[in-house]
C-alpha positions as CSV (number, residue, x, y, z in Angstrom):
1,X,-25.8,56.5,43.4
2,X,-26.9,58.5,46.2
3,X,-30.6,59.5,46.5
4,X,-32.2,62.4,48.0
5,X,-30.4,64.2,50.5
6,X,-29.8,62.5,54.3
7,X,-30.2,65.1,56.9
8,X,-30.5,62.7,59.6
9,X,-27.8,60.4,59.7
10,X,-24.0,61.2,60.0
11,X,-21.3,60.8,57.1
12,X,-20.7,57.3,55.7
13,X,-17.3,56.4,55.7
14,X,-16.6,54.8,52.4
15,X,-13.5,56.7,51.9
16,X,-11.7,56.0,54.6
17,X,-12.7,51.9,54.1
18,X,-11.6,52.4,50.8
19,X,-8.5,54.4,52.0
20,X,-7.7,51.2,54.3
21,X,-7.4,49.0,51.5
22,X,-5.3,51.1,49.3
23,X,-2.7,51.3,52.7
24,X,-3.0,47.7,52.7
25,X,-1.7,47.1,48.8
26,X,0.8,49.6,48.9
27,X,2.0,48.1,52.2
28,X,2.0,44.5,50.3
29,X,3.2,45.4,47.3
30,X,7.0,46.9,49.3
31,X,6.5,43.7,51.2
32,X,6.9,41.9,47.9
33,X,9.9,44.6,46.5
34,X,12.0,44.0,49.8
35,X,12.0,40.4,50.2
36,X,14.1,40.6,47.1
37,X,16.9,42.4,48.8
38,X,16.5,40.4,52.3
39,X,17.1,37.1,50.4
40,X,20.0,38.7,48.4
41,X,22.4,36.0,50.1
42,X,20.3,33.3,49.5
43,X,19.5,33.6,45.6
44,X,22.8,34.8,45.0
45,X,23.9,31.6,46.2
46,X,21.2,29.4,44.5
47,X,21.2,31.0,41.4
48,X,24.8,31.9,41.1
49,X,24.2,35.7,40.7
50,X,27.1,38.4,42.2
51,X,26.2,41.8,43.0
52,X,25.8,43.8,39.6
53,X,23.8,40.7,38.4
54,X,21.5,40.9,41.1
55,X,21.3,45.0,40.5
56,X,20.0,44.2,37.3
57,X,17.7,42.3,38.5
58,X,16.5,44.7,40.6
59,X,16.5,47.5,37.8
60,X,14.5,44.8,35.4
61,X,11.4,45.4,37.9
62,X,12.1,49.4,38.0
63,X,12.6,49.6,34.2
64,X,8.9,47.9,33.9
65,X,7.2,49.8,36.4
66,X,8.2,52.8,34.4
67,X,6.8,51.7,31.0
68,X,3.6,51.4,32.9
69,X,3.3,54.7,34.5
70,X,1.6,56.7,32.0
71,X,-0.2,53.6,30.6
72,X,-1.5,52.9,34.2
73,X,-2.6,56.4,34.4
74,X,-4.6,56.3,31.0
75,X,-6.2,53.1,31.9
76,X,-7.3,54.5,35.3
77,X,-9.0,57.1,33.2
78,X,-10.4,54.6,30.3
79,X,-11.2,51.4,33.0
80,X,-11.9,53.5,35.8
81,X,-10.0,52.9,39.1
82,X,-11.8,49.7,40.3
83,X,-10.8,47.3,37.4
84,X,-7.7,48.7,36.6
85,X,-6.4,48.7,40.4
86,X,-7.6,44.8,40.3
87,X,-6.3,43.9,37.3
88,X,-2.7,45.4,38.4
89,X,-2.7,43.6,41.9
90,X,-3.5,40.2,40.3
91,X,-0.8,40.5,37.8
92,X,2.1,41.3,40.2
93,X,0.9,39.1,43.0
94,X,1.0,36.4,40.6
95,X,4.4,36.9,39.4
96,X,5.4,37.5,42.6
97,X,4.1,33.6,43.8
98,X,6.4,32.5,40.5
99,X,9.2,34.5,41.5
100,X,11.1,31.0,43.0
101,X,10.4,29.2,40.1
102,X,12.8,31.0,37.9
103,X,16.2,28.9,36.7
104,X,18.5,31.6,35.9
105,X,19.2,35.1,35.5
106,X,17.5,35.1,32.5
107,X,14.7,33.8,33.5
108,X,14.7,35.4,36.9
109,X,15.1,39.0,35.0
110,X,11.7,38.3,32.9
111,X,9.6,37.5,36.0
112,X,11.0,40.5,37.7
113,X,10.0,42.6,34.7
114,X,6.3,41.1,34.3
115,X,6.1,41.6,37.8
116,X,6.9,45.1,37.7
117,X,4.4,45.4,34.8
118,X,1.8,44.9,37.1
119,X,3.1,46.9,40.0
120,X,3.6,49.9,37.8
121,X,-0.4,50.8,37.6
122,X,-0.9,50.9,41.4
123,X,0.2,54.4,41.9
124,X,-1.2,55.9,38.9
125,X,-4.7,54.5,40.0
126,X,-4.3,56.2,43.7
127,X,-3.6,59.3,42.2
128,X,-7.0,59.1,40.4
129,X,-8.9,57.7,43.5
130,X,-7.5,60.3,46.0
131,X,-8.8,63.2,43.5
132,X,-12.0,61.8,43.2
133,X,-12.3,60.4,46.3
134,X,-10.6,63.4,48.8
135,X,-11.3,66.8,49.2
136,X,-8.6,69.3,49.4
137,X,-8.6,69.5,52.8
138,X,-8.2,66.0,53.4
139,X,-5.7,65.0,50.4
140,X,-2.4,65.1,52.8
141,X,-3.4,62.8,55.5
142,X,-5.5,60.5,52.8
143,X,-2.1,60.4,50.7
144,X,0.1,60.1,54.0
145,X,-2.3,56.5,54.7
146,X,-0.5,55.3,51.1
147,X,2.6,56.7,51.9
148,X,2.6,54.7,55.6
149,X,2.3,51.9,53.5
150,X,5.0,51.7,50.8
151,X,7.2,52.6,54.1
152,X,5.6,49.7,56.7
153,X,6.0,47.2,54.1
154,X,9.4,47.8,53.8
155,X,10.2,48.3,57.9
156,X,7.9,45.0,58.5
157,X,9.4,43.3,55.2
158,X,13.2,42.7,56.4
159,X,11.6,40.7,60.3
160,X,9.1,38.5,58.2
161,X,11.4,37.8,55.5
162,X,13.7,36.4,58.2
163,X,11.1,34.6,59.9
164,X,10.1,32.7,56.9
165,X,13.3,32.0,55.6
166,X,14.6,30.7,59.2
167,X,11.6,28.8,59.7
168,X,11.2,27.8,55.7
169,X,13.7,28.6,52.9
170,X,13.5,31.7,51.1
171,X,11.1,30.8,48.8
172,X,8.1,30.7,50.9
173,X,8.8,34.9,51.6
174,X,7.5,34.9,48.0
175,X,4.4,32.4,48.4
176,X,3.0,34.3,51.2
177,X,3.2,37.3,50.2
178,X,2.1,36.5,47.1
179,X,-1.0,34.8,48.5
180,X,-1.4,38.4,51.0
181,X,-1.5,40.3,47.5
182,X,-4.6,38.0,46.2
183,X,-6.6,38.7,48.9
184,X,-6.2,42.7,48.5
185,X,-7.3,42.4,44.8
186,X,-10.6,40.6,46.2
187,X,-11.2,43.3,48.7
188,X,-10.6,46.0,46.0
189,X,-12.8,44.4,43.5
190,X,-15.5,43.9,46.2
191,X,-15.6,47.5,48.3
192,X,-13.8,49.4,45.4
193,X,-16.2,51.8,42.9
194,X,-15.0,54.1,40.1
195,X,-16.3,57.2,41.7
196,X,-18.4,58.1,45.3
197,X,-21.4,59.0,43.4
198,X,-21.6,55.4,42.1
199,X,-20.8,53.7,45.6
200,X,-24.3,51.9,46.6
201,X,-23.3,52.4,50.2
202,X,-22.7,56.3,50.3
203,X,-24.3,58.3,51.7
204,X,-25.0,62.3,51.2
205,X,-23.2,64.0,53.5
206,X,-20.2,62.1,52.7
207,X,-20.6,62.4,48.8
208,X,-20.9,66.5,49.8
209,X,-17.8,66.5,52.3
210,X,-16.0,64.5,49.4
211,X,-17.0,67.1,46.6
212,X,-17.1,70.6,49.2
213,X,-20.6,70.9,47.5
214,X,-23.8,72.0,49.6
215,X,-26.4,70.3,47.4
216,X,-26.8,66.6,46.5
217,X,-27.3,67.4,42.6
218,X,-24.3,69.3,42.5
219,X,-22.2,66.7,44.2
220,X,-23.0,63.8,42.3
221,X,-22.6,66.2,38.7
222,X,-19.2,66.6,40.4
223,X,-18.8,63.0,41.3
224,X,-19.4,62.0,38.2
225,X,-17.6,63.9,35.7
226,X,-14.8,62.6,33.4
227,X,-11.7,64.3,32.6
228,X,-9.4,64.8,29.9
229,X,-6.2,65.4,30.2
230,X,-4.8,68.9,28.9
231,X,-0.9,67.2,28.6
232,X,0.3,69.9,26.1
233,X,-0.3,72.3,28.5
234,X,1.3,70.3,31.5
235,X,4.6,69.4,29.7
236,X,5.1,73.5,28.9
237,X,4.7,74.1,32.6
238,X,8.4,74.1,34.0
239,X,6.8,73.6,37.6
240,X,5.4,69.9,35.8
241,X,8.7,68.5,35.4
242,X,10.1,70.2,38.9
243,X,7.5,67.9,40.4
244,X,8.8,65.1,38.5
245,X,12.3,66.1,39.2
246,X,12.5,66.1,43.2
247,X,10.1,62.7,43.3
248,X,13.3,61.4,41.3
249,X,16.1,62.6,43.6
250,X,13.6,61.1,46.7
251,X,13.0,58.0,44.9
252,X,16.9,57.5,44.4
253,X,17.5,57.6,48.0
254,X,14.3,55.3,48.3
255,X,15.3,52.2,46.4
256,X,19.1,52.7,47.4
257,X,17.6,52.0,51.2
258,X,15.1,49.1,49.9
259,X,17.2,47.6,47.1
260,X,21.0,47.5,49.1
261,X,20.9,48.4,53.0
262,X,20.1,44.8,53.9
263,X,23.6,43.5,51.5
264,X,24.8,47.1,53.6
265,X,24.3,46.2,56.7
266,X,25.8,42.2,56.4
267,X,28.7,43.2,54.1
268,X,29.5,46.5,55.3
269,X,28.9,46.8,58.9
270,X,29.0,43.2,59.5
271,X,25.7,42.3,61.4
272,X,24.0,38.5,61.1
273,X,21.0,37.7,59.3
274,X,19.3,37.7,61.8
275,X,20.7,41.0,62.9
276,X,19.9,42.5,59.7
277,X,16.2,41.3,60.2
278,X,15.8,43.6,63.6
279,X,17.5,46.4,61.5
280,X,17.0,47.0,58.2
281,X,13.2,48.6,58.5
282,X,13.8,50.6,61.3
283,X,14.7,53.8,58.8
284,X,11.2,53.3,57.0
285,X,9.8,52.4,60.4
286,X,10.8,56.1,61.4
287,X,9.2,57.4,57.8
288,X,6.3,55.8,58.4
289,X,5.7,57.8,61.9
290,X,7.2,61.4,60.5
291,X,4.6,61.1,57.0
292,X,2.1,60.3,59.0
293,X,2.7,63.2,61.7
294,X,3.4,65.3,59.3
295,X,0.5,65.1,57.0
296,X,-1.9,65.8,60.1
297,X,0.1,69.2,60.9
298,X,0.2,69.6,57.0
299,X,-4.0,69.4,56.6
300,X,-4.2,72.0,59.9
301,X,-2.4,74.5,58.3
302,X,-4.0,74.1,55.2
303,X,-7.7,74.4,57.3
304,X,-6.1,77.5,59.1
305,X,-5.8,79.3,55.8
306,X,-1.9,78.9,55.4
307,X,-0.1,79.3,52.4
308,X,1.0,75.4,50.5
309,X,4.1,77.0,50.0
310,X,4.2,76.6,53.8
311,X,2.8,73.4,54.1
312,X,4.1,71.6,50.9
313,X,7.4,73.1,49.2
314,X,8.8,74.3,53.5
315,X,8.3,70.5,54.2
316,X,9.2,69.0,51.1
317,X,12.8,71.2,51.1
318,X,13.3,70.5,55.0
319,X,12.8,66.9,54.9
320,X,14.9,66.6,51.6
321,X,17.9,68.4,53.4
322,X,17.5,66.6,56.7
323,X,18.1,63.5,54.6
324,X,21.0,64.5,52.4
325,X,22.7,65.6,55.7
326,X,22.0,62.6,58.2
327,X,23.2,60.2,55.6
328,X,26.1,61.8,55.2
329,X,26.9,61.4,59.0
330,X,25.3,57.7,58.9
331,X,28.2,57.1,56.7
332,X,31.0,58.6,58.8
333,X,30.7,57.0,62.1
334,X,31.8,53.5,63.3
335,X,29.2,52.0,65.2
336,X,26.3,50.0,64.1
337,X,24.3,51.5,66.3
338,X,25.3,54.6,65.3
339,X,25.1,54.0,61.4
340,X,21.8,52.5,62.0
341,X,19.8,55.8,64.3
342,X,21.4,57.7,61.4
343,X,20.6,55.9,58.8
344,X,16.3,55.8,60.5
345,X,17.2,59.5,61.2
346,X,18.1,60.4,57.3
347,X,15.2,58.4,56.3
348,X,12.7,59.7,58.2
349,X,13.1,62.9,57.5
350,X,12.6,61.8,54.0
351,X,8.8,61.4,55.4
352,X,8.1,65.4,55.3
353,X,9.2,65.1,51.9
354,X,6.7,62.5,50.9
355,X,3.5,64.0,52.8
356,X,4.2,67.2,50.3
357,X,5.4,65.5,47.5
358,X,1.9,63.7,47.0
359,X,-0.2,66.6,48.5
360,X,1.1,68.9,46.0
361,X,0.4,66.7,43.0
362,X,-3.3,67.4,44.1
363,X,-2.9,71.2,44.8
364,X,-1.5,71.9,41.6
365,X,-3.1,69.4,39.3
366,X,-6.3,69.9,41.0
367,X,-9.0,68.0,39.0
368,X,-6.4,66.0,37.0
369,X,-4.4,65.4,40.2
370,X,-4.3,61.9,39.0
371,X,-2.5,62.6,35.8
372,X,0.0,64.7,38.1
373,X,0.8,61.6,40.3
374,X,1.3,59.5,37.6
375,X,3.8,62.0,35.9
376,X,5.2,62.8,39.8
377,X,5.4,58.5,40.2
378,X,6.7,58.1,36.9
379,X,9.8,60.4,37.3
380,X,10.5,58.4,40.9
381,X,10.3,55.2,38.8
382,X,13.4,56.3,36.5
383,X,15.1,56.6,39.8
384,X,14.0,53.2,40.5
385,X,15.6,51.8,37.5
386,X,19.0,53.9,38.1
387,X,19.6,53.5,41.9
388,X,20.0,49.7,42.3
389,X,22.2,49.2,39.5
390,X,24.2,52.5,40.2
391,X,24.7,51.7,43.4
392,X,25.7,48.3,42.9
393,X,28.7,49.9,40.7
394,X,29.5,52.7,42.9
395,X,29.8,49.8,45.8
396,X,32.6,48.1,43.3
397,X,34.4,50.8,42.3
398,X,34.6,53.4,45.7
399,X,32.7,51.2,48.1
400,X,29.6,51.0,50.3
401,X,30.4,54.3,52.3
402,X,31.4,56.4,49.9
403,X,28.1,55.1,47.2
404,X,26.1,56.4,49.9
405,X,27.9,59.9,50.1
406,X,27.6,60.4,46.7
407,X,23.4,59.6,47.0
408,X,24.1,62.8,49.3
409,X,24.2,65.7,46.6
410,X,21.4,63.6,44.5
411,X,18.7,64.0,47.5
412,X,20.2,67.4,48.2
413,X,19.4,68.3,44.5
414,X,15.7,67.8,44.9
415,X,15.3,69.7,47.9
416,X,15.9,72.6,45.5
417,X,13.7,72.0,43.0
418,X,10.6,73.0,45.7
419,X,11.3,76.5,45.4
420,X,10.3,76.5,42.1
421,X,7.2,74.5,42.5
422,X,4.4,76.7,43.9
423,X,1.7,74.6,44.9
424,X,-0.5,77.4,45.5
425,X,-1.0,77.9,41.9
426,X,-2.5,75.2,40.0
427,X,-0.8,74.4,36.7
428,X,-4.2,74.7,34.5
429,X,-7.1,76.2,36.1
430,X,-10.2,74.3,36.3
């Protein structure tokens, strides 16, 4: 806990060390979620699965994740954020390492599903360490760093995955990045501490930048404090479920790009394996760069007194419709090199949606901006579950172009849902 009050020494950085490990399991935990649909040929082949079968597979993981939303949000609460954010990286890197050694679909559907049991905690337990750990005027560029990840991992997933399976077989994609997720859950458990008041290595005038207090005892008081969750309150709120609602329609268009532009790109467009290696990240390359941009002209505004309606719902509805309508176009030309810009285009534009998306979940849940991330998260999960095995139907009965069209008027659906929203109004004031 910090001691008396450091007027001599600068800001510790504990956040942002902390903030650099949660980038690196977000960006490991899409790493293992896309190797999935890079090997698609390859365990389709060994295990005899065709395309719905392997959708299902895919939705097993989704369905999970989902179940442990909530759950992964109460435990954060209950455990705190350190052993609950352990315990979940353990469990999914661990299933992910077993992944290979299923002998069927049935088999291969229950490690998917325990794996996604343990991946379903991860984002609930950011949304509690950025609201204890971030002040308001840093919570878009801290949430931005997680974002950056759960979109590198799948634009560096697709070149790796090739590498190993060229150089190995496709089962050592899993092993490694299994082993990658193991050593994330020892940095967690070594750096990680429930709140900044109980970090040994803190120091004052981080623990006051972190709280936007302007003494020591009222910092730690506010460092310290437990919440409880007001959830009838929240599920009267019709601006609770609109946040739940547009992280559904971006998740959709998420997990259609992770889960079936690899298959896409071989099947549709007709590019090698090793083509599909130097493509199939370059949309979440270009989210990566806009949520990061994005969430630093996002925090200005904010600092220059700007309205969040401004600086969240404007970029949330912008980046929504700039996605709905550069798919749409991805689908209607006849290059790959066209389809492909178009396809990065659509997708990173889906970054201005993300920056607000999360930001927002702060600004209106404000202390319990934890419990609003996991409801937000838990809504984007259902679309988790539905994407991969829609699309995987769509593909068989209208085909790959027209599945992506119809994705079109899902994404453009949430763009409408921010002007409802309001994140300059919290939802229950503190």
């Amino acid at each position: 806990m910090a001691q008396a009050i450091d007027t001599v020494h600068a800001p510790s950085k504990i956040r942002w060390l902390l903030l650099g490990i949660v980038f690196m399991s977000c960006l490991i935990a899409y790493l293992d979620r896309v190797n999935l649909s890079v090997c698609a040929t390859f365990i389709m082949e060994d295990m005899k699965f065709d395309r719905v079968q392997l959708g299902y597979a895919m939705s097993a993981f989704f369905a999970a994740y989902a179940l442990t939303q909530i759950p992964g949000g109460i435990l954060a609460e209950r455990w705190g954020i350190r052993k609950n954010g352990a315990f979940a990286m353990f469990w999914w890197s661990l299933f992910t390492f077993l992944t290979p050694h299923a002998w069927g679909f049935a088999s291969f559907l229950v490690v998917r599903f325990l794996f996604g049991l343990g991946e379903g905690p991860l984002y609930p337990n950011n949304g509690f360490f950025f609201a204890k750990w971030f002040s308001s005027k840093e919570k878009a560029i801290a949430n931005s760093w997680m974002s950056a990840g759960t979109l590198l991992g799948p634009a560096l997933g697709p070149p790796l995955t090739v590498f190993l399976v060229t150089h190995t077989s496709w089962h050592w994609a899993f092993y490694v990045f299994g082993f990658a997720g193991f050593i994330a859950t020892a940095l967690w458990w070594i750096y990680a501490r429930d709140t900044p008041a109980e970090h040994p290595k803190i120091n004052d005038a981080e623990l006051l930048i972190i709280t936007e207090q302007t003494n020591v005892q009222d910092a730690v008081s506010e460092a310290s404090k437990k919440i409880k969750t007001p959830w009838g309150k929240f599920l009267k709120n019709h601006r609770f479920w609109a946040i739940g609602f547009q992280y559904m329609a971006n998740n959709y268009i998420t997990f259609l790009f992770m889960s079936w532009v690899p298959l896409y790109l071989q099947q549709s467009r007709g590019v090698s394996f090793t083509q599909m290696g130097a493509l199939a990240g370059l949309p979440f390359l270009a989210a990566a760069i806009s949520t990061v941009l994005t969430s630093i002209l996002s925090d200005k505004l904010v600092r220059m007194g700007k309205s969040k309606m401004l600086t969240r719902s404007a970029f949330g509805f912008f980046g929504m419709s700039g996605c709905a309508v550069f798919l749409y176009f991805a689908t209607q030309v006849d290059t790959v090199a066209q389809n492909i810009a178009l396809l990065s285009l659509s997708y990173g534009f889906l970054g201005f949606n993300l920056t607000a998306a999360w930001a927002a979940c702060q600004d209106i849940g404000g202390k319990y901006g934890g419990t609003v991330a996991t409801w937000m998260n838990f809504w984007g999960t259902i679309a988790g579950v539905a994407a991969p095995i829609m699309t995987a139907l769509f593909v068989d009965w209208v085909g790959w172009e027209n599945a992506f069209v119809i994705s079109t008027g899902i994404v453009g659906s949430g763009a409408l849902t921010w002007l409802i929203i309001n994140p300059d109004k919290k939802l229950v004031e503190d």
